[in-house]
DRENKERO-970122 format. One record per residue (C-alpha): residue number from 1; residue in three letters; x, y, z. Coordinates in pm, whole numbers, padded with zeros to 5 digits. Layout:
i	aa	x	y	z
NUM	ALA	X	Y	Z
...
This chain:
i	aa	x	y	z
1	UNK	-00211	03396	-00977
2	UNK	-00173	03052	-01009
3	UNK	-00030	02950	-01337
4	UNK	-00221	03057	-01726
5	UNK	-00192	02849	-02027
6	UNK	-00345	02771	-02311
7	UNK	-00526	02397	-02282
8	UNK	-00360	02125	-02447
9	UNK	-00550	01856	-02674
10	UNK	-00620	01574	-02393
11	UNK	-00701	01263	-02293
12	UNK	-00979	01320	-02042
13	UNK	-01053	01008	-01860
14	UNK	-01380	00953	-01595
15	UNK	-01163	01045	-01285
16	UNK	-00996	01369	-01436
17	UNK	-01222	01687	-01431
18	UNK	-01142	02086	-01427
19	UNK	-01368	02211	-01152
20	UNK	-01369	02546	-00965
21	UNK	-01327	02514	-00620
22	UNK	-01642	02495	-00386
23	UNK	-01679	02826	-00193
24	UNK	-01485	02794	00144
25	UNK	-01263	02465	00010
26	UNK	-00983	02577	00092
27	UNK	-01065	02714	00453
28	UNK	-00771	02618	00686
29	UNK	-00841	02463	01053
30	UNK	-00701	02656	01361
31	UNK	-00376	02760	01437
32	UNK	-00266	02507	01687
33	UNK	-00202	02590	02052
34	UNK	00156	02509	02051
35	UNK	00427	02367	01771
36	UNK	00527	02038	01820
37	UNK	00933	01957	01943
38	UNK	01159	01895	01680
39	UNK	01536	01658	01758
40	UNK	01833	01865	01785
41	UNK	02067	01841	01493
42	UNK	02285	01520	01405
43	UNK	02661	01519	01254
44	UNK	02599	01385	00927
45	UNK	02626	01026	00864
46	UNK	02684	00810	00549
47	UNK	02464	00668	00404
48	UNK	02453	00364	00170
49	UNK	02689	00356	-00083
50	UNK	02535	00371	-00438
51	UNK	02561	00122	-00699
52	UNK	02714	00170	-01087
53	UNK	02489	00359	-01301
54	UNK	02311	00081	-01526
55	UNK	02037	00076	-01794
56	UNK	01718	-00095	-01865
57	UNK	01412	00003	-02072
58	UNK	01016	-00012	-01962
59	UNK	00748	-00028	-02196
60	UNK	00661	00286	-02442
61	UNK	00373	00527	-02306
62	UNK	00038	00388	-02358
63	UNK	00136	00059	-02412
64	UNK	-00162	-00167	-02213
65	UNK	-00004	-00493	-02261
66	UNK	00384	-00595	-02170
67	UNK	00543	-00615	-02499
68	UNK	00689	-00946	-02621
69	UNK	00983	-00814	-02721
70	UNK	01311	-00948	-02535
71	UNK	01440	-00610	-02546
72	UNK	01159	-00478	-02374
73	UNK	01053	-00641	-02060
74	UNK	00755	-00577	-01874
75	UNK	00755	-00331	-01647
76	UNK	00658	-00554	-01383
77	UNK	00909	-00782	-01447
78	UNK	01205	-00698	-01148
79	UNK	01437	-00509	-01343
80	UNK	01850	-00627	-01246
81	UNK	01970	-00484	-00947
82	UNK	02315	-00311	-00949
83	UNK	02626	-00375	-00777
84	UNK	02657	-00186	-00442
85	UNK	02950	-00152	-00187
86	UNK	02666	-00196	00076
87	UNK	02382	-00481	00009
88	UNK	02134	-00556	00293
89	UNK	02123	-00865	00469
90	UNK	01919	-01116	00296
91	UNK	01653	-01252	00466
92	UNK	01738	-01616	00606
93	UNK	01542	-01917	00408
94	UNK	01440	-02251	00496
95	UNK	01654	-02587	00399
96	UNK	01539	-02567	00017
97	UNK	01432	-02892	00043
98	UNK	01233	-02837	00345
99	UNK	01080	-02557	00105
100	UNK	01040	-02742	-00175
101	UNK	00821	-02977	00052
102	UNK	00637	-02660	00179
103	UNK	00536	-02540	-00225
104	UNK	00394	-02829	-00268
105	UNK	00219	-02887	00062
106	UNK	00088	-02515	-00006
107	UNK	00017	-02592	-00374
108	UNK	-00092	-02325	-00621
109	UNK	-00372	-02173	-00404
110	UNK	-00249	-02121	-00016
111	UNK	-00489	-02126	00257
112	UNK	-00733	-01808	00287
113	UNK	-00852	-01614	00542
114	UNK	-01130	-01741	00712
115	UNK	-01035	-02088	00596
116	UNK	-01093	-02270	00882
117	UNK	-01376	-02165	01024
118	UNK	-01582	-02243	00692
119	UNK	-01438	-02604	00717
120	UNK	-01562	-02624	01072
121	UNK	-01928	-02490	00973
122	UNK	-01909	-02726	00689
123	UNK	-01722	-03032	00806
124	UNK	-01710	-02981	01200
125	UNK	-01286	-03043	01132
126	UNK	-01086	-02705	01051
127	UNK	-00843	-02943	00880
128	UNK	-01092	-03143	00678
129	UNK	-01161	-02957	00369
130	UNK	-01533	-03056	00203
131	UNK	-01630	-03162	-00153
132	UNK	-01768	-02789	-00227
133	UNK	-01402	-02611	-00144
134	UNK	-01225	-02861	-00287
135	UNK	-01439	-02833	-00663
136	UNK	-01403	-02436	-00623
137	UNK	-01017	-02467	-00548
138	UNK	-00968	-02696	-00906
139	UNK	-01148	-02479	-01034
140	UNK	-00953	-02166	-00933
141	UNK	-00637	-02335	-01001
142	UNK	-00721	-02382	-01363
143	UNK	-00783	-02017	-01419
144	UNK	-00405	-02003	-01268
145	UNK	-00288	-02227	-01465
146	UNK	-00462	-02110	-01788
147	UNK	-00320	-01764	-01760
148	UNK	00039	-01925	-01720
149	UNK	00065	-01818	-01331
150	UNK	00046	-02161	-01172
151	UNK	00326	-02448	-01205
152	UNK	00019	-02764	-01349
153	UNK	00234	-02969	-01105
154	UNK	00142	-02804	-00800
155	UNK	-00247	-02857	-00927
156	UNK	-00501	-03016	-00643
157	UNK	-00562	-03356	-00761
158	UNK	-00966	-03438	-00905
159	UNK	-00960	-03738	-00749
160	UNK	-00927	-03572	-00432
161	UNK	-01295	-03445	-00442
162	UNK	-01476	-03787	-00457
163	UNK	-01295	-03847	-00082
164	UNK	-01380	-03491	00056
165	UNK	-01578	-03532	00382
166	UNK	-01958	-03491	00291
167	UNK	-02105	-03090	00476
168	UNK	-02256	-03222	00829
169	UNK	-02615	-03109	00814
170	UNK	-02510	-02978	01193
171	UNK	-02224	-02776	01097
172	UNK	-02369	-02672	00705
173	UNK	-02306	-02328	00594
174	UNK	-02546	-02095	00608
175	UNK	-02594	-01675	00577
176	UNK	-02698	-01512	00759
177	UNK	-03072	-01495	00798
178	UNK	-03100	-01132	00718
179	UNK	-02883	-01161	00445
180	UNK	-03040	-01321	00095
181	UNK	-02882	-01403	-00215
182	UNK	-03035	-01321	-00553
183	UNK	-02996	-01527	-00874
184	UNK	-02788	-01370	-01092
185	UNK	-02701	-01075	-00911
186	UNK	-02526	-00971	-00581
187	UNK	-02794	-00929	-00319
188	UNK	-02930	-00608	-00183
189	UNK	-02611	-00479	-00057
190	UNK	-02890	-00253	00198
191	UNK	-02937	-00616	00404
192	UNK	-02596	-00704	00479
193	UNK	-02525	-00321	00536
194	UNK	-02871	-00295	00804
195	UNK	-02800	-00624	00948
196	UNK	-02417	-00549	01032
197	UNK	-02461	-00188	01070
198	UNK	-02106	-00026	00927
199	UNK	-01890	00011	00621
200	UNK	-01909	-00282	00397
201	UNK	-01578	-00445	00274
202	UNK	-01392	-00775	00151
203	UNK	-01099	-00989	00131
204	UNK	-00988	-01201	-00123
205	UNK	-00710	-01407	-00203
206	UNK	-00613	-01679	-00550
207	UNK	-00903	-01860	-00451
208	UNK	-01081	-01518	-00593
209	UNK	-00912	-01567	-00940
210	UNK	-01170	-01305	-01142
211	UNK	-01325	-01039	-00893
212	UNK	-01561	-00811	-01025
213	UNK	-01470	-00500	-00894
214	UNK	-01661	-00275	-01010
215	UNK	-01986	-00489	-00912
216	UNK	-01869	-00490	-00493
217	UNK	-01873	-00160	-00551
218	UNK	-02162	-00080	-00642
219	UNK	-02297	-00368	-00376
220	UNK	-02135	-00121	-00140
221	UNK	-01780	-00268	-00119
222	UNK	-01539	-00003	00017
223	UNK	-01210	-00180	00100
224	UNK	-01061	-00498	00042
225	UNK	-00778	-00687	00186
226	UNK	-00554	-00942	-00012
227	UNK	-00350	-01200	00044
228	UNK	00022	-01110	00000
229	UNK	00219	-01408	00113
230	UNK	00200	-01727	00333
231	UNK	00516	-01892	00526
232	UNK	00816	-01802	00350
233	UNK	00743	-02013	00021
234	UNK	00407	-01866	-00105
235	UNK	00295	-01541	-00264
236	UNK	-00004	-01477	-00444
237	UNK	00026	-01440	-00795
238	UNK	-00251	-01229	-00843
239	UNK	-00163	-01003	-00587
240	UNK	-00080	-00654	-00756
241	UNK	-00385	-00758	-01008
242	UNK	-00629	-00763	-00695
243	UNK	-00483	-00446	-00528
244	UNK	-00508	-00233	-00829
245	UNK	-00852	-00365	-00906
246	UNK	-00930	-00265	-00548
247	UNK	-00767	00067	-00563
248	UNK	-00943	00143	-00951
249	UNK	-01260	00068	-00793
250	UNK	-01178	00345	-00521
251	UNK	-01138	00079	-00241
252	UNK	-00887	00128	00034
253	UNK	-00664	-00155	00043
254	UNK	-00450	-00368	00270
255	UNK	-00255	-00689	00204
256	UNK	-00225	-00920	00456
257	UNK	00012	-01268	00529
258	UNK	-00071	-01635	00601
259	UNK	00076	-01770	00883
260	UNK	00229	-02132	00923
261	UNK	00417	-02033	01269
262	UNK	00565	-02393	01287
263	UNK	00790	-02356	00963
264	UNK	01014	-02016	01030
265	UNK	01041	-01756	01300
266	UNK	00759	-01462	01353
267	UNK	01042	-01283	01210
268	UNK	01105	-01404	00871
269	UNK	00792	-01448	00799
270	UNK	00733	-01070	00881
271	UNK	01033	-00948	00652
272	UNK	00843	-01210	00323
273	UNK	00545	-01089	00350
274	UNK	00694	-00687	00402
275	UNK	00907	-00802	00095
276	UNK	00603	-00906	-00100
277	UNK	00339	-00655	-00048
278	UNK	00299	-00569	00349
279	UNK	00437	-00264	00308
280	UNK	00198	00010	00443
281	UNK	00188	00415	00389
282	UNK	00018	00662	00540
283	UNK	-00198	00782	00263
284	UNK	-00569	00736	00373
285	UNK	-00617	00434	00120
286	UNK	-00377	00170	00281
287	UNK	-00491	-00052	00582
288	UNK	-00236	-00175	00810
289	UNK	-00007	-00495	00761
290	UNK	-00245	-00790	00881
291	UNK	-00168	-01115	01037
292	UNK	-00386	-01394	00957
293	UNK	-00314	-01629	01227
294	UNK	-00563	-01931	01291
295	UNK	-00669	-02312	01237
296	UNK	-00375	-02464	01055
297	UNK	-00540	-02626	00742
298	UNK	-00268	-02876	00710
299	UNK	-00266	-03221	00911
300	UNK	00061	-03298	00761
301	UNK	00208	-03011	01012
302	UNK	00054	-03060	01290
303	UNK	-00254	-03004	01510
304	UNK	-00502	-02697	01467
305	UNK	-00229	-02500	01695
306	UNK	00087	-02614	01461
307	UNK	00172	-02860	01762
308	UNK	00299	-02531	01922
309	UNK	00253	-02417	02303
310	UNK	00068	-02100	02402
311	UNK	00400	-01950	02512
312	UNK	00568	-02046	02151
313	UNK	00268	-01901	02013
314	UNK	00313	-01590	02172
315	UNK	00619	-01530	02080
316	UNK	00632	-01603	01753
317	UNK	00268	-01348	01689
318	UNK	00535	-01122	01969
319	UNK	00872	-01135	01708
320	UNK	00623	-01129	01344
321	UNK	00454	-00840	01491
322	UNK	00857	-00655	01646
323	UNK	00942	-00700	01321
324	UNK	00651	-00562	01073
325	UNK	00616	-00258	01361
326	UNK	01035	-00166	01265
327	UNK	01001	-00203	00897
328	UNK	00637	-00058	00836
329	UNK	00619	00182	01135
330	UNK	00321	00038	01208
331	UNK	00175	-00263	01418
332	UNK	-00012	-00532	01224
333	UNK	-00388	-00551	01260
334	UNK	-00464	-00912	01429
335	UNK	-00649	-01184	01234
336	UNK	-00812	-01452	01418
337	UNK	-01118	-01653	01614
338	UNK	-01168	-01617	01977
339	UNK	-01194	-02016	01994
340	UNK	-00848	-02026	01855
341	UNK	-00718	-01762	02023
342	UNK	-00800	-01923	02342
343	UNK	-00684	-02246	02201
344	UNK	-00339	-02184	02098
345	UNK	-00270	-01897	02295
346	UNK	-00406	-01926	02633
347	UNK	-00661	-01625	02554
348	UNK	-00359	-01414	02613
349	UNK	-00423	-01045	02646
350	UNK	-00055	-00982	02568
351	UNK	-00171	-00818	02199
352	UNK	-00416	-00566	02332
353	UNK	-00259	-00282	02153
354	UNK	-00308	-00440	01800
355	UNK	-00658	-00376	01588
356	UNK	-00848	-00661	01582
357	UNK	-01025	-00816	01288
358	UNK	-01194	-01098	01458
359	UNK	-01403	-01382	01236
360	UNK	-01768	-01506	01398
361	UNK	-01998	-01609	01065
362	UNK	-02289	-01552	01309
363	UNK	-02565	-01288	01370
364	UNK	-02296	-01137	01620
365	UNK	-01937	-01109	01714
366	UNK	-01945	-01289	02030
367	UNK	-01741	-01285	02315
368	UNK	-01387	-01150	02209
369	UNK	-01069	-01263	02309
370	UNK	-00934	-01183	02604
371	UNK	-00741	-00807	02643
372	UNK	-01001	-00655	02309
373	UNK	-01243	-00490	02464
374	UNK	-01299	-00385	02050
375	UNK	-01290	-00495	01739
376	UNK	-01169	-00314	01421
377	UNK	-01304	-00550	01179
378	UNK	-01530	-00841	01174
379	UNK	-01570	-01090	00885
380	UNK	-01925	-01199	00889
381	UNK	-01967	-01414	00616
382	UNK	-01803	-01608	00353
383	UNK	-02112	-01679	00150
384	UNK	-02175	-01332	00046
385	UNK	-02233	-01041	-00048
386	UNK	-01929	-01024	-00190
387	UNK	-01704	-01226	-00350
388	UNK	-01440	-01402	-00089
389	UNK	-01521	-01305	00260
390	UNK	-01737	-01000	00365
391	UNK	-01658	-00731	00639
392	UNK	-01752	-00486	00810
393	UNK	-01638	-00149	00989
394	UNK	-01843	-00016	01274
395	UNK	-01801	00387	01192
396	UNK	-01783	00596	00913
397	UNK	-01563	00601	00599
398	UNK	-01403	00937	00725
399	UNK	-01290	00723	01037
400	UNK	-01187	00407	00842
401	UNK	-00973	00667	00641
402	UNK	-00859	00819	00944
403	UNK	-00780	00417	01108
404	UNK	-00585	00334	00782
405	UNK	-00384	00690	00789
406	UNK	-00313	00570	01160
407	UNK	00043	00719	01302
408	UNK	00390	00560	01255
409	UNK	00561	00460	01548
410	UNK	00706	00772	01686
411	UNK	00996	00909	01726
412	UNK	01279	01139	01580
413	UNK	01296	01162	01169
414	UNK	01641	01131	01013
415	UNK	01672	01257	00632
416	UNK	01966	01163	00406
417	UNK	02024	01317	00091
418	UNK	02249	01157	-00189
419	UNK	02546	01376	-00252
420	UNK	02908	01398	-00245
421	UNK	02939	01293	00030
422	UNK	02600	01162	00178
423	UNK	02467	01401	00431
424	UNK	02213	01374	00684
425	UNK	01992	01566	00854
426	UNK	01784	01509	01247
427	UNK	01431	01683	01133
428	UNK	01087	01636	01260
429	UNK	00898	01294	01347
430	UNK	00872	00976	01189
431	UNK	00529	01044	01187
432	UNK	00501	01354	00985
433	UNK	00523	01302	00591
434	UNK	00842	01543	00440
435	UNK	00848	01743	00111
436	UNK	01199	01923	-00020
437	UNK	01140	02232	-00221
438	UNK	01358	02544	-00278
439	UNK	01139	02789	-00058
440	UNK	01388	03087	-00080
441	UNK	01453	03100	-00474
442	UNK	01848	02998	-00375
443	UNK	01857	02700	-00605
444	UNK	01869	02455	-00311
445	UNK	01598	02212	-00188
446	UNK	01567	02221	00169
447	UNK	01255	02044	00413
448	UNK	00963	02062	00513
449	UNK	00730	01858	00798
450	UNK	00396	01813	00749
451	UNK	00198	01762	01102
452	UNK	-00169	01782	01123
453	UNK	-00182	02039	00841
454	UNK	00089	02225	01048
455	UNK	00419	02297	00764
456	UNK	00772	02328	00937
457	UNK	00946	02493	00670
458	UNK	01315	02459	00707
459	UNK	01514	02705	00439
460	UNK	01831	02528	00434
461	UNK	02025	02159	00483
462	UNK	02161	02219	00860
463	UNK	02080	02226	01185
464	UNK	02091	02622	01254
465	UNK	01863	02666	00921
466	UNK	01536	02921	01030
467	UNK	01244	02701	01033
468	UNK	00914	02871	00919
469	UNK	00619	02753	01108
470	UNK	00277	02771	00954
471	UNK	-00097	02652	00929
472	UNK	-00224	02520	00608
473	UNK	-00423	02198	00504
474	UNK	-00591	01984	00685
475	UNK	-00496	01644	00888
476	UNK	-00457	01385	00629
477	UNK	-00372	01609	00358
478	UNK	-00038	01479	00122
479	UNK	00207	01783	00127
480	UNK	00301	01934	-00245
481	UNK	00514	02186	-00324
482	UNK	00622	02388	-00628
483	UNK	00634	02681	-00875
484	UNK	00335	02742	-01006
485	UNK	00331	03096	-01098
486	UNK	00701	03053	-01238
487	UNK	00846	03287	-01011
488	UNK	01134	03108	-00916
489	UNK	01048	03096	-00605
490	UNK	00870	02705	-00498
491	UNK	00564	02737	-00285
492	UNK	00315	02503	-00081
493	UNK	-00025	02317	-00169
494	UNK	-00191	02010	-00041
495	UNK	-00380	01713	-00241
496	UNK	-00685	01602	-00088
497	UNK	-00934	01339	-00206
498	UNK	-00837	01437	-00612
499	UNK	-00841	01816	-00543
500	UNK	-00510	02041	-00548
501	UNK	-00536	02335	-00308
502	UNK	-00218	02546	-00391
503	UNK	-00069	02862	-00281
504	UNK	00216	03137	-00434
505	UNK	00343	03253	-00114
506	UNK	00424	03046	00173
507	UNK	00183	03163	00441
508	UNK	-00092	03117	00648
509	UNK	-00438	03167	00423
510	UNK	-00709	03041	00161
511	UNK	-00539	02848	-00209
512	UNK	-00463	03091	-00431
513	UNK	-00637	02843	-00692
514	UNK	-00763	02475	-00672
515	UNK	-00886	02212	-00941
516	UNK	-00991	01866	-00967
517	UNK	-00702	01614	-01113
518	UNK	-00728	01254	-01022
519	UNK	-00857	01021	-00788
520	UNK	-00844	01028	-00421
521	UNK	-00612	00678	-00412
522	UNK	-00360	00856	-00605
523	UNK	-00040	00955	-00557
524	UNK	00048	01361	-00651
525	UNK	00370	01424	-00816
526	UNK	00447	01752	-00904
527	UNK	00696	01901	-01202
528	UNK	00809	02132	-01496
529	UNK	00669	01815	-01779
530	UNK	00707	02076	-02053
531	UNK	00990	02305	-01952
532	UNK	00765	02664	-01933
533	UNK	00906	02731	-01621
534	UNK	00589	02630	-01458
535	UNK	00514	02364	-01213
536	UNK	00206	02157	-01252
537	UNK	00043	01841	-01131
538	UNK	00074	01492	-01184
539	UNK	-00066	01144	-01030
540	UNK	-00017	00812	-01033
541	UNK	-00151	00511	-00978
542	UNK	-00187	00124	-00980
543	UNK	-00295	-00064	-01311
544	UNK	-00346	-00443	-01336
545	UNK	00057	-00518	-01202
546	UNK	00173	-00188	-01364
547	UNK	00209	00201	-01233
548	UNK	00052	00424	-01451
549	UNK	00126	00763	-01434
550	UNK	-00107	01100	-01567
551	UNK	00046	01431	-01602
552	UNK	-00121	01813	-01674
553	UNK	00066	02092	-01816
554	UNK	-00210	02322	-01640
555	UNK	-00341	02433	-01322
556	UNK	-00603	02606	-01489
557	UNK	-00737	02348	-01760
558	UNK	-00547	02054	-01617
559	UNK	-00660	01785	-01888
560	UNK	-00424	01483	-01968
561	UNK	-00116	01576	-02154
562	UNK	00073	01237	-02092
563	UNK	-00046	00900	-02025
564	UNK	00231	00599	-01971
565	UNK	00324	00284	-01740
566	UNK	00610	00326	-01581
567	UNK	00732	00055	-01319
568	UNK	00532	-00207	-01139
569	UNK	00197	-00158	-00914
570	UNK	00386	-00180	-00596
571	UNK	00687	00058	-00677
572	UNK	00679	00448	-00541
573	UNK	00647	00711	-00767
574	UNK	00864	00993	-00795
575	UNK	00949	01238	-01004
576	UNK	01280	01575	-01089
577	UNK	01477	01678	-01344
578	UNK	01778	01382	-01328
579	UNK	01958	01530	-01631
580	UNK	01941	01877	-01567
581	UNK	01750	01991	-01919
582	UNK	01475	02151	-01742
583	UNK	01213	01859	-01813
584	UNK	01117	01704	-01513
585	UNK	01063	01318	-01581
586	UNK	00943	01042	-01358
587	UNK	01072	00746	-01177
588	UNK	01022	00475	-00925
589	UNK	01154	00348	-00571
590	UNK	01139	-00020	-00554
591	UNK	01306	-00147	-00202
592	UNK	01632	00094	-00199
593	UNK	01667	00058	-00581
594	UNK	01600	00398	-00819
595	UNK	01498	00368	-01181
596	UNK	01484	00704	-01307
597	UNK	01406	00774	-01668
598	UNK	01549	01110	-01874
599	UNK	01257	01153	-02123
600	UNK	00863	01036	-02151
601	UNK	00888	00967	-02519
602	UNK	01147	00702	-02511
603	UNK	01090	00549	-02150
604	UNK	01371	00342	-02041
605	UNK	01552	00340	-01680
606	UNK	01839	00591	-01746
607	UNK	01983	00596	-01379
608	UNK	01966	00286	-01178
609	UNK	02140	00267	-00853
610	UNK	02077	00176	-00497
611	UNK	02045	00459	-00231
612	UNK	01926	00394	00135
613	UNK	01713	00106	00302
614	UNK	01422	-00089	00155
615	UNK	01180	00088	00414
616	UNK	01276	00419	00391
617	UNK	01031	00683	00272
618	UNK	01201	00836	-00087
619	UNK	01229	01253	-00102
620	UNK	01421	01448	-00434
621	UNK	01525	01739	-00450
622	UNK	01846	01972	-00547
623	UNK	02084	01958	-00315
624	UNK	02331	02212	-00456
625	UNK	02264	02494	-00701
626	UNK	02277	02462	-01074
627	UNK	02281	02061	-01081
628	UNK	01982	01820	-01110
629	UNK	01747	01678	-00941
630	UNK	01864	01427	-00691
631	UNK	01725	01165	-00465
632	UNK	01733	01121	-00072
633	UNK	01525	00928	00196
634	UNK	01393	00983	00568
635	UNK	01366	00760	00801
């Protein structure tokens, strides 16, 4: 049996419901015809060397707005980074005066998707804004200013407006004509979704400085992209607000960069904008890393093409996308127009390999550019139905889930654990998603690979360890692991779309229990929050710029026993028992840096020190009997 216990007075929130499980729920696919290859074992190999232990506090649980208190920073303020004997290269910068020149040029908003093309519907010149952008950017920029998030300096001048080229009746904007707006109100989301045919969607960027959320939802908005970055000098300060609004609202979500390819390499560009949001997972909810490369928008650097030649252009989209591909394991989705891409590329075919999210604000794509025969994406409109630019997806949600889940590049899965020394381990694919649990009750964490809701169980930290092979899950299922009937001994389960599906032995068969917890953007942690000796679930999730985190003390009532921000939106959850007091407590990844906090009454960073690479994938387990709960990392 899956855990008893009596139910604990709770915070029950919208998203958070104890449900039985649906008859047949937990009915696993298939055994497969044959088990995947795994790498044959590595020496072990050191790792980075961690930093001092330091301290720092985060806000106390439940507290909705950063506190003003020196002592007490915000939690998405970056905490201090320790001292290591190994520090990764920085990323190289521009001249600072050169970027200095570049803020300003950029100003408080950036550019925006699509930014271009709506200057060449409304004044035939892709680097002549009109009187109507130029009146929505002031007014944008005050918002940004008003909230304290924009330097007044960098403001867009009002006197500017008055000598904005007048819209060309030839070249006006204008929707769609299937698509009508309604005073007051978003249209009828049932046009745009007819006329388009697919799942409906958005991106936004500063110029969006108060999206309504929960209204593109209901107008049928299912994912969003947001602007992360542009050059090396810009990064949207609403960012993690947008991303978490998207992800609250149940949107999937992507982020994706301006490019100015004239300023830096396709490289450094790449590692900003990974640095500052691109970073993608493989959880269902997060689109790929997208490169929004297209009409320059600023005369001052050049011609629509950045005064660059087809074969510079190439290879700088060639080293941005090298670059995002080693860091994210994924290729970026491609951003453009087919009259640009032929412009300032030679209509090379060179990318076919990428998604593409082509723009055409017409009652069809058009021809592509050359090597697509597809598109992933097309941006339709910038007039509506939603707030910044709308989208579409030609397929289901199932398969947009299944596009944004996509598959790492492949190829053989290292995992390093942090001990004394460092040791390291060849298991599995960088494709498959890991879990460390102590399957064999010896008071040792050892691996598992998740594959296509196959489970590689590995019961110990070396090569010649007996690997357990078994079916359970489904593709797309996140791998969880535990104790949940206290046994000692830590068995598997799987969270899917806000359900737990969980099991007491580790074979093939139907959950032993299941219940609703959560959303399906959510992250699952798992732990002993109240020391019974029981495992049980947790989540956690983006809020405004912060992580929140909910935890159960049930798998039978599983209502809120703990509600707290912990950490920025953008930092990786994670959760053990650091001390070794039988509490399990949570924490957060942010680049290779660990914050890991002792207790949820008085949250503060206990541990902070710097283990692995900023791209690596974080694990924790216990490494050797009878100590805590440490971390490690695949890559």
């Amino acid at each position: 049996m899956i855990k008893q216990s009596w139910p604990l007075p709770a915070l029950i929130i919208a998203t958070v419901l104890a449900v039985a499980a649906p008859a047949g729920a937990a009915v696993l696919p298939p055994e497969p015809t044959s088990p995947p290859a795994y790498s044959e074992p590595a020496a072990p190999e050191q790792a980075p060397s961690p930093g001092p232990t330091v301290a720092d506090r985060l806000p106390v649980p439940g507290q909705s707005e950063p506190s003003t208190d020196t002592a007490e920073p915000s939690p998405n303020t970056p905490l201090p980074e320790p001292s290591a004997t190994a520090t990764p290269e920085p990323t190289p910068t521009a001249d600072p005066e050169e970027k200095k020149d570049l803020e300003s040029l950029i100003g408080i908003l950036g550019a925006k998707m699509g930014q271009g093309l709506e200057r060449i519907e409304d004044t035939r010149d892709p680097q002549v804004p009109g009187a109507e952008e130029i009146a929505e950017r002031i007014d944008a920029e005050q918002v940004l200013i008003d909230d304290d998030l924009a330097d007044p300096s960098l403001a867009t001048s009002p006197d500017s407006a008055s000598g904005a080229a007048s819209p060309s009746p030839a070249g006006s904007k204008a929707a769609p004509a299937s698509f009508t707006r309604v005073s007051g109100q978003g249209p009828a989301i049932s046009l745009a979704a007819d006329w388009t045919g697919g799942i409906q969607g958005m991106d936004v960027s500063s110029h969006q400085p108060s999206v309504n959320w929960g209204n593109a939802w209901n107008q049928g908005a299912r994912y969003a992209y947001v602007k992360a970055t542009e050059a090396t000098s810009y990064t949207n300060p609403l960012f993690s607000r947008q991303t978490s609004g998207a992800a609250g609202a149940g949107m999937l979500h992507g982020a994706y960069h301006f490019a100015i390819p004239s300023e830096s390499s396709g490289a450094t560009q790449a590692n900003y904008f990974i640095d500052n949001g691109g970073r993608w997972t493989a959880d269902g909810n997060t689109l790929p890393p997208l490169l929004d490369i297209e009409y320059n928008p600023y005369p001052q650097l050049g011609n629509t093409c950045y005064n660059m030649s087809a074969d510079q252009m190439i290879a700088w989209v060639r080293d941005f996308s090298a670059t995002v591909a080693a860091r994210t394991g994924r290729v970026p989705m491609i951003y453009t127009t087919t009259d640009w891409w032929r412009t300032c590329t030679g209509n090379s075919s060179a990318f076919a390999n990428h998604p593409l999210h082509i723009a055409s604000y017409a009652d069809s794509v058009g021809t592509l550019p050359n090597g697509w025969g597809n598109y992933t994406l097309w941006q339709y409109s910038s007039t509506g139905p939603f707030e910044g630019d709308s989208n579409v997806y030609k397929g289901t949600l199932t398969q947009l889930r299944d596009f944004a889940r996509g598959s790492r590049i492949s190829g053989p899965a290292k995992i390093y654990y942090r001990g004394n020394p460092v040791a390291s381990l060849d298991y599995g694919h960088t494709t498959d998603e890991f879990v460390t649990c102590d399957w064999d009750g010896d008071g040792i964490s050892s691996p598992a690979a998740f594959r296509d809701g196959v489970w590689y169980i590995r019961n110990g930290l070396t090569g010649n360890s007996p690997v357990t092979e078994l079916k359970y899950g489904e593709p797309g299922d996140r791998p969880i692991c535990g104790d949940w009937n206290g046994d000692g001994f830590d068995t598997l389960g799987v969270f899917r779309n806000g359900m737990a599906y969980l099991r007491n032995s580790n074979t093939t068969g139907r959950a032993d229990g299941s219940f609703a917890f959560g959303a399906a953007y959510d992250v699952p942690l798992v732990g002993d929050w109240n020391r019974d000796g029981f495992d049980t679930l947790g989540v956690a999730r983006m809020e405004g710029s912060d992580k929140r985190f909910y935890l159960t003390d049930s798998n039978i009532r599983p209502g809120v026993s703990q509600s707290f921000i912990y950490g920025s939106a953008m930092d990786t959850p994670v959760a053990g028992d650091w001390n070794n007091d039988g509490f399990s407590t949570v924490g957060v990844q942010r680049g290779n840096i660990w914050y890991l906090a002792d207790n949820h009454a008085n949250l503060g960073a206990n541990t902070a020190f710097m283990f692995g690479d900023p791209d690596d994938r974080p694990l924790t387990g216990r490494w050797s009997p009878g100590t805590g709960t440490s971390v490690g990392v695949t890559r």
